[in-house]
Short mmCIF file of the C-alpha atoms (twelve columns), coordinates in Angstrom:
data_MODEL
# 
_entry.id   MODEL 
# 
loop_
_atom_site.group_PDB 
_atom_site.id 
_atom_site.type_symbol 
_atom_site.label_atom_id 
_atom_site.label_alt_id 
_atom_site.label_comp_id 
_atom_site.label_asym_id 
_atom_site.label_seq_id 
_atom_site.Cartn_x 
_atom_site.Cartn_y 
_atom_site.Cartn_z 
_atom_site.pdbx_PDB_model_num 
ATOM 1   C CA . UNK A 1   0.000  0.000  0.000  1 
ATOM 2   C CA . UNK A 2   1.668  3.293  -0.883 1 
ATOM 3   C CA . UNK A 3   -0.022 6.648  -0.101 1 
ATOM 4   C CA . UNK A 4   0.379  10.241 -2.174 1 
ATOM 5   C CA . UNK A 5   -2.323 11.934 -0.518 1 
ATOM 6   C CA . UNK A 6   -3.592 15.240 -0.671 1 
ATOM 7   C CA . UNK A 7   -4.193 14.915 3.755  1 
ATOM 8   C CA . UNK A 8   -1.792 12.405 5.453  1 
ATOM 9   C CA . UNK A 9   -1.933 11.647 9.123  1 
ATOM 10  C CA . UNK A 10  1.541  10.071 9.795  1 
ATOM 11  C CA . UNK A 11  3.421  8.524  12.877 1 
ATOM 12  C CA . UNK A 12  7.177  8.313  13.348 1 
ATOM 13  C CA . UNK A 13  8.258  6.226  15.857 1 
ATOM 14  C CA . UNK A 14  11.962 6.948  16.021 1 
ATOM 15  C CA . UNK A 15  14.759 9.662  18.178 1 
ATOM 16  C CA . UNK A 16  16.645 12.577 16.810 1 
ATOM 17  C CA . UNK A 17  16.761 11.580 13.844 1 
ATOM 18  C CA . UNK A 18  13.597 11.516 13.494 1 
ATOM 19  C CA . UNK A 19  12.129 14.437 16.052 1 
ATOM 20  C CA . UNK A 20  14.552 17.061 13.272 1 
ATOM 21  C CA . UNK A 21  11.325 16.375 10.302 1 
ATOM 22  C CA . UNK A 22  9.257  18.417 12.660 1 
ATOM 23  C CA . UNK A 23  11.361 21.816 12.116 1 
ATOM 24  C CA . UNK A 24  10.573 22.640 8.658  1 
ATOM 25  C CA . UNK A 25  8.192  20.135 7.159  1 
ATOM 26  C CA . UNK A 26  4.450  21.419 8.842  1 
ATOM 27  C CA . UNK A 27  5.916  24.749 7.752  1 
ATOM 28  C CA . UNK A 28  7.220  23.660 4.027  1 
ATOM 29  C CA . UNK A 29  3.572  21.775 3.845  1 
ATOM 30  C CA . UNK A 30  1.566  25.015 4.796  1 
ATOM 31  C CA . UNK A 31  3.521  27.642 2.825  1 
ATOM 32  C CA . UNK A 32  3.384  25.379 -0.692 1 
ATOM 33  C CA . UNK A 33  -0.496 25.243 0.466  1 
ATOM 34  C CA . UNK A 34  -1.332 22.287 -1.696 1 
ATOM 35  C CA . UNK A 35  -1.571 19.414 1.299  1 
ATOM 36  C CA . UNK A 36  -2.105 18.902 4.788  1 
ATOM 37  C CA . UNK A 37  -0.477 17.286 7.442  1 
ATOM 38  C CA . UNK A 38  -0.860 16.415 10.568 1 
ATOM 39  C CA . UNK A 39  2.929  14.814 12.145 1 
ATOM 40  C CA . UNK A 40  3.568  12.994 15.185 1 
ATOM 41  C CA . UNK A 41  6.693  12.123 16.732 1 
ATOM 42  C CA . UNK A 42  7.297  9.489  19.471 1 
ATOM 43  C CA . UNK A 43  10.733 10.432 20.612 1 
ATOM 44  C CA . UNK A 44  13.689 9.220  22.913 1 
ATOM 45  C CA . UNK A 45  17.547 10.067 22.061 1 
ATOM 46  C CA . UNK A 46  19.112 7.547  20.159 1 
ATOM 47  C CA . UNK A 47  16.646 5.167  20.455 1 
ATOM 48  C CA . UNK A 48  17.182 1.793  18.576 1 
ATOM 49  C CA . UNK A 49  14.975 -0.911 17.837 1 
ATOM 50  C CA . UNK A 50  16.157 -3.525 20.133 1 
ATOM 51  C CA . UNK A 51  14.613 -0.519 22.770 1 
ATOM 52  C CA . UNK A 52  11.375 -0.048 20.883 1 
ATOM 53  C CA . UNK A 53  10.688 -3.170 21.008 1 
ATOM 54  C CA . UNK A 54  11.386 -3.454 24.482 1 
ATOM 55  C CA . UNK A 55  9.489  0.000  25.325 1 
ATOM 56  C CA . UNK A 56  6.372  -1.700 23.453 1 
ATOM 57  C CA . UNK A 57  6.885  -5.119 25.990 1 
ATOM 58  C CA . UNK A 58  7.072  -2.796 29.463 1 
ATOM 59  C CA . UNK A 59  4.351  -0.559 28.244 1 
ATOM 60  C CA . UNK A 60  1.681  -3.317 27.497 1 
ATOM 61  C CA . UNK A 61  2.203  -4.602 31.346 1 
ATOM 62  C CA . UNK A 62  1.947  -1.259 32.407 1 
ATOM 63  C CA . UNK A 63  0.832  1.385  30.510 1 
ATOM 64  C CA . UNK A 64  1.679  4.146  33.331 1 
ATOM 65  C CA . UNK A 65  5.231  3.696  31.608 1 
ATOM 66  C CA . UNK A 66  5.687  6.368  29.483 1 
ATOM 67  C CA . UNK A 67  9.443  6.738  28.083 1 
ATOM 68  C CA . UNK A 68  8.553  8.937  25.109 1 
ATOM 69  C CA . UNK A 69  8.475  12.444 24.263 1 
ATOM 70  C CA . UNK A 70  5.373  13.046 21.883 1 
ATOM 71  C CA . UNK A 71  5.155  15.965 19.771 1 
ATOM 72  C CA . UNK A 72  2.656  16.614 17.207 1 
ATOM 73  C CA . UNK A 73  2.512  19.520 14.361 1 
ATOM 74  C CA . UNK A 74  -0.397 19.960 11.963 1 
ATOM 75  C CA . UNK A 75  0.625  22.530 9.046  1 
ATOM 76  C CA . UNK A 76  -3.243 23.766 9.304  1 
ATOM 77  C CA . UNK A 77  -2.290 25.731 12.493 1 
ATOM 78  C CA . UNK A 78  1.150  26.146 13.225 1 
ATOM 79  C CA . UNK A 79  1.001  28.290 15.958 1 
ATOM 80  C CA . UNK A 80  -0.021 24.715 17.886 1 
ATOM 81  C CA . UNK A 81  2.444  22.138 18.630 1 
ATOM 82  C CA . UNK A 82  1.487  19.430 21.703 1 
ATOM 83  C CA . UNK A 83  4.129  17.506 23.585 1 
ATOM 84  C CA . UNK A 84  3.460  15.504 26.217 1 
ATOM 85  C CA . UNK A 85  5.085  11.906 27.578 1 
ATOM 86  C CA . UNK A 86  3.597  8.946  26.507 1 
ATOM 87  C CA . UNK A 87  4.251  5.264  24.982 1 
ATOM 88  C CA . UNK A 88  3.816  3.871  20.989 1 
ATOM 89  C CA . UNK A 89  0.988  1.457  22.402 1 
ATOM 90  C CA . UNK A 90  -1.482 4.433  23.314 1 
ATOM 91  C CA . UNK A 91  -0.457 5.791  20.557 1 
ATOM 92  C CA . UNK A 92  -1.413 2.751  18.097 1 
ATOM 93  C CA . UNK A 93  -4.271 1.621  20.220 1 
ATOM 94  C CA . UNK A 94  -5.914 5.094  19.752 1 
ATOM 95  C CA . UNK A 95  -5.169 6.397  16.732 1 
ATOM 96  C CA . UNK A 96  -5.390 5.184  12.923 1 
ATOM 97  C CA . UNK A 97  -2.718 6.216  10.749 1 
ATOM 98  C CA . UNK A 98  -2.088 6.594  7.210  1 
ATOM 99  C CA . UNK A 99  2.034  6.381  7.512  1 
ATOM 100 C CA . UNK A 100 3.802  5.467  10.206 1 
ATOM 101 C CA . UNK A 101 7.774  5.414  9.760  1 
ATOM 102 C CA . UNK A 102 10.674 3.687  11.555 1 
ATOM 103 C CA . UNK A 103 14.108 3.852  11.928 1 
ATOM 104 C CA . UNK A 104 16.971 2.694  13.523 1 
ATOM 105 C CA . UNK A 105 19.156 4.537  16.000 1 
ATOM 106 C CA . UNK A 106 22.373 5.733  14.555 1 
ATOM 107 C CA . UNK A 107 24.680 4.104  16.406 1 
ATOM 108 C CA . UNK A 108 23.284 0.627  15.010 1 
ATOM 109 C CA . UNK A 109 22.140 2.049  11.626 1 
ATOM 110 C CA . UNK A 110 25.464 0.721  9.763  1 
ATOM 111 C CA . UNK A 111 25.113 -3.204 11.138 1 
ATOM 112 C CA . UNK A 112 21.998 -4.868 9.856  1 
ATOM 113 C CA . UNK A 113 22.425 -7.941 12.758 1 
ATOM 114 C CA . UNK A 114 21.586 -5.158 15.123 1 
ATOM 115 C CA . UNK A 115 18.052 -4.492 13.374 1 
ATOM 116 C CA . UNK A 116 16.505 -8.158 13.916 1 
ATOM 117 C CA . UNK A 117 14.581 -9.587 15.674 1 
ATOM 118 C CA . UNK A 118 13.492 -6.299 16.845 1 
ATOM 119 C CA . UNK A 119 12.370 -4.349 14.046 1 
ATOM 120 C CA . UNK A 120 9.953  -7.067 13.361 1 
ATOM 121 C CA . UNK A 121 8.669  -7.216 16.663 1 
ATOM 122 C CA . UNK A 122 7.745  -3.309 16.410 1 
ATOM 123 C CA . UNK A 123 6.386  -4.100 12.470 1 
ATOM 124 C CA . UNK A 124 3.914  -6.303 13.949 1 
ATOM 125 C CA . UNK A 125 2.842  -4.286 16.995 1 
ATOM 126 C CA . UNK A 126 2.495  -1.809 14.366 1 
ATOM 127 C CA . UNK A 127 0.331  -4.010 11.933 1 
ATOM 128 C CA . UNK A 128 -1.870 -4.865 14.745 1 
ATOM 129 C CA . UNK A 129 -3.126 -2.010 15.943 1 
ATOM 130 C CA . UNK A 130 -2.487 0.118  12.257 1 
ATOM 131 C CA . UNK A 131 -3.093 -2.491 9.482  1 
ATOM 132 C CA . UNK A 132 -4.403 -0.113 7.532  1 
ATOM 133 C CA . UNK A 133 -1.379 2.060  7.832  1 
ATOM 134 C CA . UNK A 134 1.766  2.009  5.364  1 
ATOM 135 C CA . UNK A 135 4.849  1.333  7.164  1 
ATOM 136 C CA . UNK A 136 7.789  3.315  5.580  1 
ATOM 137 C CA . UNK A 137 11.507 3.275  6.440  1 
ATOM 138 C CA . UNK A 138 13.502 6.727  6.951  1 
ATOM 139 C CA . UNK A 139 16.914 6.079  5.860  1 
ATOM 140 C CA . UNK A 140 19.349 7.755  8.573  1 
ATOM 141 C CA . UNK A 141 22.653 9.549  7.525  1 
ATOM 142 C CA . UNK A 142 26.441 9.179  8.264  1 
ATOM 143 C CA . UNK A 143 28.551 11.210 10.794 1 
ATOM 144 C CA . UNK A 144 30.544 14.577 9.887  1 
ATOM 145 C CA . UNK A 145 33.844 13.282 9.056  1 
ATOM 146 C CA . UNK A 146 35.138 14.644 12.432 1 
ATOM 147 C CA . UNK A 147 33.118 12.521 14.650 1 
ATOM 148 C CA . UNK A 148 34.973 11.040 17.792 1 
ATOM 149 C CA . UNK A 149 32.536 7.901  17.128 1 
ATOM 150 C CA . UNK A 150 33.912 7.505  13.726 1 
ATOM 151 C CA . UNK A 151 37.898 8.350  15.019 1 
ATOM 152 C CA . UNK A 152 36.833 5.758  18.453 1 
ATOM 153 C CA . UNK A 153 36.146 3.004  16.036 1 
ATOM 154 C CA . UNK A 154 38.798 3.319  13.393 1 
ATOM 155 C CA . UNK A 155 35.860 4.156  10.370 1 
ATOM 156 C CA . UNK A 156 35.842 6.387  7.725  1 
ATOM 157 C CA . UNK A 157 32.080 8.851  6.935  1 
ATOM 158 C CA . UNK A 158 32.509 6.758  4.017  1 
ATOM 159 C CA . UNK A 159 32.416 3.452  5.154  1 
ATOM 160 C CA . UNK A 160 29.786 4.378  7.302  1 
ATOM 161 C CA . UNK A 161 27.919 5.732  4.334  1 
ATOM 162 C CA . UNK A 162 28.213 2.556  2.447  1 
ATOM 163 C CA . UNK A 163 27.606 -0.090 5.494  1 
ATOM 164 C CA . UNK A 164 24.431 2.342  5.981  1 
ATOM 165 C CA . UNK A 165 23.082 2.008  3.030  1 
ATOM 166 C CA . UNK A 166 23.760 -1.406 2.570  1 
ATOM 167 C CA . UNK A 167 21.698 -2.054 5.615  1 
ATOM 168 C CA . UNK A 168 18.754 0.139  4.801  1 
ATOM 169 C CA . UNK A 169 18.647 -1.496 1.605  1 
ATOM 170 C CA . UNK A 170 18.477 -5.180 3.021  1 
ATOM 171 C CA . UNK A 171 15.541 -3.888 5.314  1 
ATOM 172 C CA . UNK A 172 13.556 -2.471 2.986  1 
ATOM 173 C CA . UNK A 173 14.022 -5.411 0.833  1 
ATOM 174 C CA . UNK A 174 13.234 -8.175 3.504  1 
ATOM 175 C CA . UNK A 175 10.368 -5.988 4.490  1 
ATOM 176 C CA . UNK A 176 9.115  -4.506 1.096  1 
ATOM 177 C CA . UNK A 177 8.894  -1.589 2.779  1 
ATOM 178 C CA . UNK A 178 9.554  2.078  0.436  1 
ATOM 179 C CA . UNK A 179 12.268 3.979  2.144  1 
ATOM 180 C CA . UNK A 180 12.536 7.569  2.542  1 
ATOM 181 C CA . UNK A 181 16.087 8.464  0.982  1 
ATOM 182 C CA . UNK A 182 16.947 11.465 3.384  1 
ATOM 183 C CA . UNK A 183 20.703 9.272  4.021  1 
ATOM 184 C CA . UNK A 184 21.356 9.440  0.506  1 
ATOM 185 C CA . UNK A 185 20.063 13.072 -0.286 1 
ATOM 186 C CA . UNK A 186 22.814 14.262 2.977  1 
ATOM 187 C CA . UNK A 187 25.229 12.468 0.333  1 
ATOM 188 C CA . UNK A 188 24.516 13.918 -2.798 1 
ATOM 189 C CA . UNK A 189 24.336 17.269 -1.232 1 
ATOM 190 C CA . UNK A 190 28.044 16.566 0.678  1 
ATOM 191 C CA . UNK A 191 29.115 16.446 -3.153 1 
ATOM 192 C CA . UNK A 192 28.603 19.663 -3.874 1 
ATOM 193 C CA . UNK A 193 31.692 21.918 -3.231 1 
ATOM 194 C CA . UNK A 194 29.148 23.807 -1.100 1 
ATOM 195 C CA . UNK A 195 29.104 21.301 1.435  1 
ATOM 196 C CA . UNK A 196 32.091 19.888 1.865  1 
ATOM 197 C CA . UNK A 197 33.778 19.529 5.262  1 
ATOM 198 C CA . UNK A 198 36.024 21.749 6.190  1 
ATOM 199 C CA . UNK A 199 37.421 21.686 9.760  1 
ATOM 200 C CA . UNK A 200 38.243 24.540 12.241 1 
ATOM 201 C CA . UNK A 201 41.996 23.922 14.135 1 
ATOM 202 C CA . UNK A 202 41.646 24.896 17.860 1 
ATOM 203 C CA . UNK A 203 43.033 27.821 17.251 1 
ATOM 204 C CA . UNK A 204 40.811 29.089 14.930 1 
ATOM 205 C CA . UNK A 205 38.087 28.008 17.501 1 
ATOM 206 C CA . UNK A 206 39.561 29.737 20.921 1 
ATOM 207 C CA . UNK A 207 39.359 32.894 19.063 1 
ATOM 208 C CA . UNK A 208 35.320 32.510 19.447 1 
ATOM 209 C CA . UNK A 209 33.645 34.190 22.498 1 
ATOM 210 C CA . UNK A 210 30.361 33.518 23.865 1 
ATOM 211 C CA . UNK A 211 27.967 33.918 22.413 1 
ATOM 212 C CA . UNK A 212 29.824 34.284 18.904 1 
ATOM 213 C CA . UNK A 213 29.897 30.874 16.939 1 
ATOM 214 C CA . UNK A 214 32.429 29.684 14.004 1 
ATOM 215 C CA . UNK A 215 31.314 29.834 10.716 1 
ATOM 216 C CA . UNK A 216 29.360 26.760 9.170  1 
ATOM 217 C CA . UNK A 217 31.801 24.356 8.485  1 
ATOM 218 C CA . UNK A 218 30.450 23.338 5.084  1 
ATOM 219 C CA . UNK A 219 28.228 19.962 5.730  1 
ATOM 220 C CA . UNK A 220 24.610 20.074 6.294  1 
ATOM 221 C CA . UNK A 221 25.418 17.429 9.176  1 
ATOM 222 C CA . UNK A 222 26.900 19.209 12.673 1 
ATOM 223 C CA . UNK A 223 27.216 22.427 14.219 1 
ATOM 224 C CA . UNK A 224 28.777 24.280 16.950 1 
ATOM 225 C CA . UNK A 225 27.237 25.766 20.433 1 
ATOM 226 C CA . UNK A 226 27.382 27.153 23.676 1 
ATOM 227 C CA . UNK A 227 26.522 25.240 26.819 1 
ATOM 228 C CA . UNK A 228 27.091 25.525 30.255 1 
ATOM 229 C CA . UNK A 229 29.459 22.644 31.650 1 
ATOM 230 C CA . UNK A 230 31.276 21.682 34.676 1 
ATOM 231 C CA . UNK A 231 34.428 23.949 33.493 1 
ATOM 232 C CA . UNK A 232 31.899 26.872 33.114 1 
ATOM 233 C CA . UNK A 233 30.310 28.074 29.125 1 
ATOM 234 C CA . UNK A 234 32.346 25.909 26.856 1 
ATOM 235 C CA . UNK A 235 32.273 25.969 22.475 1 
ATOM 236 C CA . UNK A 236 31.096 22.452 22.237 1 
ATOM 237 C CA . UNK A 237 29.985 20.938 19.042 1 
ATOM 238 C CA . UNK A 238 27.570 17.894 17.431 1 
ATOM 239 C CA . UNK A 239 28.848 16.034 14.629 1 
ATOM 240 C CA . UNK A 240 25.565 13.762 14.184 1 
ATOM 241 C CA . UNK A 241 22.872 16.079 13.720 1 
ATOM 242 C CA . UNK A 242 21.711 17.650 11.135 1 
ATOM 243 C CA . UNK A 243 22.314 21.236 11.177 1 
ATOM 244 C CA . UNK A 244 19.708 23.814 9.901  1 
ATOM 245 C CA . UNK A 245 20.992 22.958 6.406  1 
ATOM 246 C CA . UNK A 246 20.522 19.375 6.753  1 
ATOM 247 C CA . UNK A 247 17.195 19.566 8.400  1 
ATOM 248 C CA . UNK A 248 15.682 22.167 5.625  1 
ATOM 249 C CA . UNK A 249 17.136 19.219 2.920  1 
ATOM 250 C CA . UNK A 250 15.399 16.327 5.508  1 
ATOM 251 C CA . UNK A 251 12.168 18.461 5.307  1 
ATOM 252 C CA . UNK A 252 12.767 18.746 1.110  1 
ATOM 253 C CA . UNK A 253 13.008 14.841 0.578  1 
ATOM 254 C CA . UNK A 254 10.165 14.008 2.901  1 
ATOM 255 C CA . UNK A 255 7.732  16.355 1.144  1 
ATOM 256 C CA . UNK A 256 8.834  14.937 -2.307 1 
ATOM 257 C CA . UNK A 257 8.257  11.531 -0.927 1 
ATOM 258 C CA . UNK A 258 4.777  11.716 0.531  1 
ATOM 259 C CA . UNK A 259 2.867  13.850 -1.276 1 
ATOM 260 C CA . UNK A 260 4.564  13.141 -4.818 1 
ATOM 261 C CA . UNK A 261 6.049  16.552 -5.567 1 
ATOM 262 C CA . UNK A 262 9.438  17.617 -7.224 1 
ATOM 263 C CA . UNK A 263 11.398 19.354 -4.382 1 
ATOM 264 C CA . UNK A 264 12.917 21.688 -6.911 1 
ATOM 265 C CA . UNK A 265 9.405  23.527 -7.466 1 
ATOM 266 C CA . UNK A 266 9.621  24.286 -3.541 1 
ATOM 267 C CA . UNK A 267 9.240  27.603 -2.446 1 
ATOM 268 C CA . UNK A 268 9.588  27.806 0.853  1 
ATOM 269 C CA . UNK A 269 12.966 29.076 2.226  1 
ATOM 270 C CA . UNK A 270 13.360 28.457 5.794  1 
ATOM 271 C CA . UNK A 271 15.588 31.817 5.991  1 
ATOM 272 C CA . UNK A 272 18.456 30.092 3.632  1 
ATOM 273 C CA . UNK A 273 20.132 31.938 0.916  1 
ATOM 274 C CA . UNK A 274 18.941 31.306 -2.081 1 
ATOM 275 C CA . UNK A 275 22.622 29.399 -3.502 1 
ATOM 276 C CA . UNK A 276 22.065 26.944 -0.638 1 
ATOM 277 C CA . UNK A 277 17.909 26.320 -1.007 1 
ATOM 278 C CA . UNK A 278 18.692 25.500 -4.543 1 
ATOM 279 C CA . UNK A 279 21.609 23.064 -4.097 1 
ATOM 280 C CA . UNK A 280 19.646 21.164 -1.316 1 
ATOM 281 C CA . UNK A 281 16.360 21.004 -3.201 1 
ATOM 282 C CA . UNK A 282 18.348 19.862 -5.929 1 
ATOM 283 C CA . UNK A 283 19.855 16.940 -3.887 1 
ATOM 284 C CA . UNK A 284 16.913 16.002 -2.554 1 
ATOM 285 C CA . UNK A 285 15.205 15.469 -6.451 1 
ATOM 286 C CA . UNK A 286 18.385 13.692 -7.058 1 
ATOM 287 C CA . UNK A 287 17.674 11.010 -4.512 1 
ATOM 288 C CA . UNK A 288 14.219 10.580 -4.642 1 
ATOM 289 C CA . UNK A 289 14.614 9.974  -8.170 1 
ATOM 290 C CA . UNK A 290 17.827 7.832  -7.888 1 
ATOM 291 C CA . UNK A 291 16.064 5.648  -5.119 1 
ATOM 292 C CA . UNK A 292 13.468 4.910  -7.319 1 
# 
């Protein structure tokens, strides 16, 4: 069952990775004014599968257990956005669906014996309670080439591209599942002289002074901050995440995949120059048309 719908009601049961969609795409929706959408998020950091599925387990004995964050955004009224704590179960169990999508946790994303048995176990809570309900995979991305993870465990981004991938692809497969291609849009856009890495020596960096941040460092994953630590404000900085570059190109490839559209006709900005909106739309056509 595939859905391109004019009004979608859809579910992601995910982390981070996942919570990111909610930053641009009610807003892209409502400013192209040609769909609706209504988007919740059931959300804990870095959550993998083998935890979902154990989430869904503690939360059918006891439904007081409520690990999630839930956040939901409707592009009819922006100015509303609900969060509250909750569990997938109530969730399922009291709502119907037209997409709900999954993912695994990053940390896991690149080794496909890490996804089973557990991604099944959450496909057929899901199927229960939301057969009518197309399940769809979000494809996650690869580390800035910078991150300690990547440095801790002797791997390249690209390796950790390719092993992604490689995974994603054997679970959609095996489940016959479509897969949104936001992992290889971050790709195709780090191709782009744009977007390349380039990293900031520790000089350059103790030259910064709260609440001054570096420059972008050229990928549309990572970013610098401030934050208050044991040592007092400290520069500290995320190489996982996707920056506001990355999220506005997440936000471009999910649009394009659920409601059929070419992501270069966009018009919504999201307060990007215009040299940057059109190489990330770009990317985003480019995988949503190489994935299929």
């Amino acid at each position: 069952m595939n859905f391109t719908a004019t009004d979608l009601k859809v579910l992601m049961i995910g982390n981070s990775f996942s919570i990111c969609v909610g930053r641009n795409l009610p807003q892209l929706v409502a400013h192209e004014n040609k769909h609706s959408l209504e988007l919740t998020n059931a959300y804990i950091g870095g959550c993998k599968f083998i935890q979902h599925a154990e989430n869904l387990r503690k939360a059918e004995e006891d439904n007081s257990f409520k690990p999630y964050i839930i956040n939901t955004w409707t592009s009819k009224d922006l100015r509303k956005t609900h969060k509250r704590k909750g569990n997938v179960n109530e969730l399922l169990k009291n709502n119907q669906y037209d997409i709900i999508t999954i993912q695994q946790g990053s940390l896991h994303s690149f080794d496909y014996n890490l996804y089973q048995p557990y991604a099944n176990e959450l496909i057929a809570y899901i199927k229960k309670y939301n057969p009518q309900a197309e399940i769809v995979i979000q494809e996650t991305w690869s580390y800035r080439a910078d991150a300690p993870f990547l440095q801790n465990n002797n791997m390249s981004q690209s390796e950790m591209t390719s092993k992604i991938i490689d995974a994603y692809n054997k679970f959609a497969k095996e489940t016959k599942f479509r897969l949104i291609p936001t992992g290889r849009a971050v790709e195709i856009a780090r191709k782009n002289p744009t977007y390349q890495y380039k990293m900031l020596s520790e000089k350059e960096l103790a030259k910064f002074v709260c609440p001054d941040l570096p420059p972008r460092a050229h990928d549309v994953v990572g970013k610098h901050f401030w934050a208050k630590t044991d040592n007092g404000i400290q520069l500290l900085f995320d190489t996982i995440h996707l920056n506001e570059h990355g999220e506005y190109l997440q936000a471009c490839v999910w649009y394009s995949f659920l409601f059929g559209e070419n992501s270069e006709n966009i018009t919504y900005e999201a307060r990007l120059n215009p040299e940057n909106i059109k190489i990330l739309r770009s990317a985003a056509a480019q995988a949503i048309k190489e994935y299929k």
